[in-house]
N, C-alpha and C positions, 0 to 999 in steps of 0.2 A: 838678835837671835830669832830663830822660826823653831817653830815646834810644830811637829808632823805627827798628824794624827792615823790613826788603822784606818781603813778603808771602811771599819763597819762601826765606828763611832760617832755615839749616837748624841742627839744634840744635849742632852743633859751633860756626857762627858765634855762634851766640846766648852760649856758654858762653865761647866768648874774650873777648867784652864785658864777661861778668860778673870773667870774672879780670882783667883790665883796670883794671875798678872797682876791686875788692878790692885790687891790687898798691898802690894810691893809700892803701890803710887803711878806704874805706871799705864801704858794704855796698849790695850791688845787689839792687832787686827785681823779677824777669821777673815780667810781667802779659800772658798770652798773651790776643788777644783776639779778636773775628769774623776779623778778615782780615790783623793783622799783631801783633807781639808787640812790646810796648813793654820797657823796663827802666830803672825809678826809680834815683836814685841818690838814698843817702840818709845823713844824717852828717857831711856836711860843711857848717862854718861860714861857707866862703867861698863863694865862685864857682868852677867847675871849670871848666879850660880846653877846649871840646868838638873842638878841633881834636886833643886826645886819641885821639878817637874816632872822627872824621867821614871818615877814611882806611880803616879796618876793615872787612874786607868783611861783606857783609848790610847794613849800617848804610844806614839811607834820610836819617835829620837825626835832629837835636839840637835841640831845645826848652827853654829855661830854663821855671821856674816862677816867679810871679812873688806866687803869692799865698805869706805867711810859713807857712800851713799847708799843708803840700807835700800829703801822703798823702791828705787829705779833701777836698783841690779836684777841681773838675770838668777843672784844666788837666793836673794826675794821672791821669783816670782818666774818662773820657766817659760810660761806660757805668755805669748804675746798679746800685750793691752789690744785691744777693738774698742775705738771710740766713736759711738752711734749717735750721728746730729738727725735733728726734726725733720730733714729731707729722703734720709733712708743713705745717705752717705755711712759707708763704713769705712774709718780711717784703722790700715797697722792688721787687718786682715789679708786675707789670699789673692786683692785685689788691688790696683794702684788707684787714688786720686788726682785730679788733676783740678788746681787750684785757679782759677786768672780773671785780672780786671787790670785797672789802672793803677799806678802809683797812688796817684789822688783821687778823692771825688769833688770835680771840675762843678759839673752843673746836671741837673736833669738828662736831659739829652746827651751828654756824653756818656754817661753813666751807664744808662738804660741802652744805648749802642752798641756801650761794650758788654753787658750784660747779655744781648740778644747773640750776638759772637760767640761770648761763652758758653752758653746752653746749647745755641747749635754746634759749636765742634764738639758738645761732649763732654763738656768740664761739670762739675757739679757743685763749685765753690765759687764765692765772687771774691777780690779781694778787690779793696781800696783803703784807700787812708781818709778818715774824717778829721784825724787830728796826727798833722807832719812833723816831726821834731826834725828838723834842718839842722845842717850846719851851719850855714846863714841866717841871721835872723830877719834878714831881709827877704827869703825866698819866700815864696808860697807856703803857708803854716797849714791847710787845710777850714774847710767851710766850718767843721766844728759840728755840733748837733744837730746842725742843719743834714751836713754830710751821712751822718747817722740815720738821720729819715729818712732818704734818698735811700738808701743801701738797705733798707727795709721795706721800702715801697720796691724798691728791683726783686729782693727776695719773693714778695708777694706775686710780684707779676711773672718772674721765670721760672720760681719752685728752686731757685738755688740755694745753699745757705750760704751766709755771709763771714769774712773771716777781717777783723779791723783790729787798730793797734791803741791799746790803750796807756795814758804816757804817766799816770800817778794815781792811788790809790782812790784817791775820787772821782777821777776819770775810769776807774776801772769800772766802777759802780753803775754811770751813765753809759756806758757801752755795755756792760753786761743786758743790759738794757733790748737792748738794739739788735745785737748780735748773737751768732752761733759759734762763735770762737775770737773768744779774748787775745788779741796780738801781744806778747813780749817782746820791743824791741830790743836789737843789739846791744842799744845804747845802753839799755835799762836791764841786762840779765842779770845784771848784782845789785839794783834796786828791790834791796828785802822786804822796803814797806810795801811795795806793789808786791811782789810773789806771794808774800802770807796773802795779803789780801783777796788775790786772784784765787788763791788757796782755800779761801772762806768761803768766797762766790760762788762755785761750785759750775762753773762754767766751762767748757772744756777751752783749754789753754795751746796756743803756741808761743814754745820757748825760743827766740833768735840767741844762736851763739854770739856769745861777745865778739868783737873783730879782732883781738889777742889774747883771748880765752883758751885753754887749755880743754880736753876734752873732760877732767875731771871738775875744774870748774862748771864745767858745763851741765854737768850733770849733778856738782851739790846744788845750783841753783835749780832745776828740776825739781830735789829734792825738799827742797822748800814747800813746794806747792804741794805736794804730795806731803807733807807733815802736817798739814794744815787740814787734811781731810779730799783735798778732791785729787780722787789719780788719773784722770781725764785730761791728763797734759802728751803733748806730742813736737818732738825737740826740730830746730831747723836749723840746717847747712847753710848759711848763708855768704860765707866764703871770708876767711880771717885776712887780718893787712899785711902785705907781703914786701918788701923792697922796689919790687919791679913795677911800674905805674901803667905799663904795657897792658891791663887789665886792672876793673875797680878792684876788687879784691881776689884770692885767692881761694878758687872751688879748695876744700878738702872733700874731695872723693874719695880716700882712705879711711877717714873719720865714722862717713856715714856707713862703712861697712864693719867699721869697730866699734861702733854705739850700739850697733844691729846685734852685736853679739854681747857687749855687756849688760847693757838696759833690753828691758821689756816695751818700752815705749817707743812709739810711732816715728819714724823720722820722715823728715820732708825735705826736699832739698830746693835752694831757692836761685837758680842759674843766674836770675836777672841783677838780682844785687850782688853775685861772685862775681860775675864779667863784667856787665856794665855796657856791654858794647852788645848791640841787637846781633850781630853777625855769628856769636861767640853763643846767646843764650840757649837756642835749641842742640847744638851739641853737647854743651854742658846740661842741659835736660835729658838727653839722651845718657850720657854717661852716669846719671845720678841714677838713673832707673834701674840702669846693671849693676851697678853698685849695691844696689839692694835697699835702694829707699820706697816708701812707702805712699810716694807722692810727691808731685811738683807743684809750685806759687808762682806764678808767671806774671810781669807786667804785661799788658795790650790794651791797647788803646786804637780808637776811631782813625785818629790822625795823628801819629806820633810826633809829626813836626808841629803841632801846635801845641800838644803835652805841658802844663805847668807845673811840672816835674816830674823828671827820669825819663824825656819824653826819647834818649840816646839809647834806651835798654829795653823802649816798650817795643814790643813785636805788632806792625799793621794785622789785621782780621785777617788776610787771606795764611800770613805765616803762623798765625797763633793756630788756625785749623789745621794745615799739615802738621805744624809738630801733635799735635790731639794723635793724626793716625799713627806718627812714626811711634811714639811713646808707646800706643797700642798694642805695634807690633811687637816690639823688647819685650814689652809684659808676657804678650804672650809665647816668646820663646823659652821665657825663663819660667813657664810653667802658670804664671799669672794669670789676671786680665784687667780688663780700666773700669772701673766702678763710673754706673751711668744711671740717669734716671727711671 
C-alpha cells in the first residue's frame, strides 16, 4: 500500500504516519517527491486496512498495489530511479550510458588497453569479470581479487567506474570492495542469499535476467534487493534461451520496453551475451537504445582473437568506438544524449 500525502504536509504529519505503520510491526518508506510525499508500506502478507490511515491529518489517499512486486513497480514509484556512481555517471536519467571492457580480466596490459579504448570512445563504465562462472569448469575462471585490483587501479587511472560480477554472498562482500556496481549474474538471479545480501551492501546493483526467466520473475528478484534496503539496483536484457542456436541467446527487445513501463528502475541492455557473434552485437546495441534502454554493457577487447573468454562476441577497439557514435546518434534522435566524462 502507498499513502499519499498533501503537498503541504508537514514533517511532523508525515512521521505520525510512519509510527502508525511501524505500531502495526511493519516498515514504512517516505519517498519525498516533486510535489508531494508518498509512504510505502512494506511487510506485510496481507492487505492493510487503509481506513487505518485515511483519517490522519496530511494524508490525501490510500492506494493499494497491485502488482506482487511492490518496490520496482511504476505503481510504487512514478518517477524514474537516477542511480549516481563516484565518477558523475548518471545511470536511468535523460541520458544513455555506455558500459565496455572485456569479458575477463586477462592481465595488466590487457586491461588497461581496453580501458584506454574505453574512455576514449566515450564509455564511462569499465566492465570485466574478476570472477567467471563458466560452464566449463575447465574454462578460464577468472584472476580473482587479483582481477579486482587491476579493475581498480584502471578505475584510478581513467576516471571510469567499474562494474564486475559477484558470484556468492561472500564474494559480494569482497567486490563491494573494489567496485562501483555489484554484477548479478544470469546464473544467479534467483540466488536470494546473494540478492538480500547485495540488498544489505548498499552498493548499486546489476540485476542479469535469468536466460528462462520471465519478465515477472525478473523483477521479484529485483525486488529482493530493494526489500533489503538498497533501491540502487538497475535490471539487464541479457537475451533469454531460445530454440534456435543460430544466435547465443535471444535479445528480448520487447521486454526492455515493457520493464520501462512497469518498473521504475534503470534498464541495460547487454547485445554481447544476446548474440554472441561480434557481427550481430552493434545492431543489437543499436536496437536496445530505441527500445528505450537506458544503457548498453559491451565486451571489447585489445585482440579479440587472443580473448580467454567470449573472445567471439568481443568487438576490436576501432568497432567498439564507432558503435560509442552510432548509439550517440539514436540517443539523440529520440530526444536523449550519451552521458560522458
Amino acid at each position: 500500500m502507498l499513502i499519499v500525502m498533501e503537498h503541504d504536509a508537514t514533517e511532523p504529519q508525515i512521521e505520525r504516519v510512519c509510527s502508525a505503520i511501524r505500531s502495526l510491526g511493519l516498515d514504512a518508506r517516505p519517498m519525498p517527491g516533486a510535489e508531494r510525499t508518498a509512504i510505502g508500506i512494506v511487510g506485510n502478507e496481507r492487505p492493510v486496512d487503509p481506513a487505518r490511515f485515511a483519517g490522519l491529518p496530511g494524508v490525501r489517499q490510500t492506494l493499494s498495489v497491485s502488482a506482487p512486486y511492490k518496490q520496482v513497480s511504476r505503481e510504487w514509484r512514478r518517477e524514474d530511479t537516477v542511480i549516481e556512481l563516484a565518477n558523475g555517471t548518471r545511470i536511468g536519467g535523460r541520458q544513455v550510458v555506455v558500459m565496455g571492457g572485456p569479458c575477463a580480466v586477462e592481465s595488466e596490459q590487457q586491461l588497461f588497453a581496453a580501458a584506454e579504448v574505453v574512455a576514449g570512445a566515450g564509455a564511462t563504465v569499465l566492465r570485466g569479470g574478476a570472477f567467471k562462472p563458466r560452464t566449463s569448469p575447465y574454462a578460464f575462471q577468472g584472476l580473482g581479487v587479483e582481477g579486482l585490483e587491476l579493475l581498480a587501479k584502471a578505475r584510478d587511472r581513467f576516471g571510469l567506474a567499474v562494474v564486475t560480477e559477484a558470484m556468492d554472498p561472500e564474494g559480494a562482500r569482497v567486490v563491494a570492495d573494489f567496485a562501483d556496481i555489484v554484477q548479478i549474474g544470469a546464473r544467479n538471479m534467483q540466488n536470494y542469499a546473494l540478492l538480500r545480501e547485495v540488498g544489505r551492501l548498499g552498493r548499486p546493483v546489476m540485476l542479469k535476467r535469468g536466460m528462462s526467466a520471465t519478465v515477472k520473475e525478473w523483477l521479484l528478484a529485483a525486488e529482493y534487493i530493494l526489500a533489503e534496503g538498497n533501491p540502487h539496483v538497475m535490471l539487464c536484457e541479457r537475451g533469454i534461451r531460445g530454440f534456435d542456436d543460430a544466435t547465443r541467446n535471444v535479445l528480448d527487445v520487447g521486454s526492455i520496453a515493457l520493464v520501462k513501463r512497469l518498473s521504475h528502475l534503470p534498464v541495460i541492455g547487454d547485445p554481447s551475451h544476446a548474440t554472441g557473434v561480434r557481427d550481430l552485437v552493434v545492431p543489437a546495441a543499436r536496437a536496445s537504445i530505441a527500445a528505450g534502454a537506458d544503457g548498453v554493457i559491451v565486451e571489447t577487447h585489445p585482440n579479440p582473437a587472443e580473448a580467454l573468454s567470449d573472445g567471439q562476441q568481443a568487438l576490436p577497439p576501432e568497432r567498439f568506438t564507432s558503435m560509442v557514435g552510432e548509439l550517440r546518434a539514436i540517443a539523440e534522435v529520440l530526444g536523449r544524449g550519451l552521458v560522458g566524462l
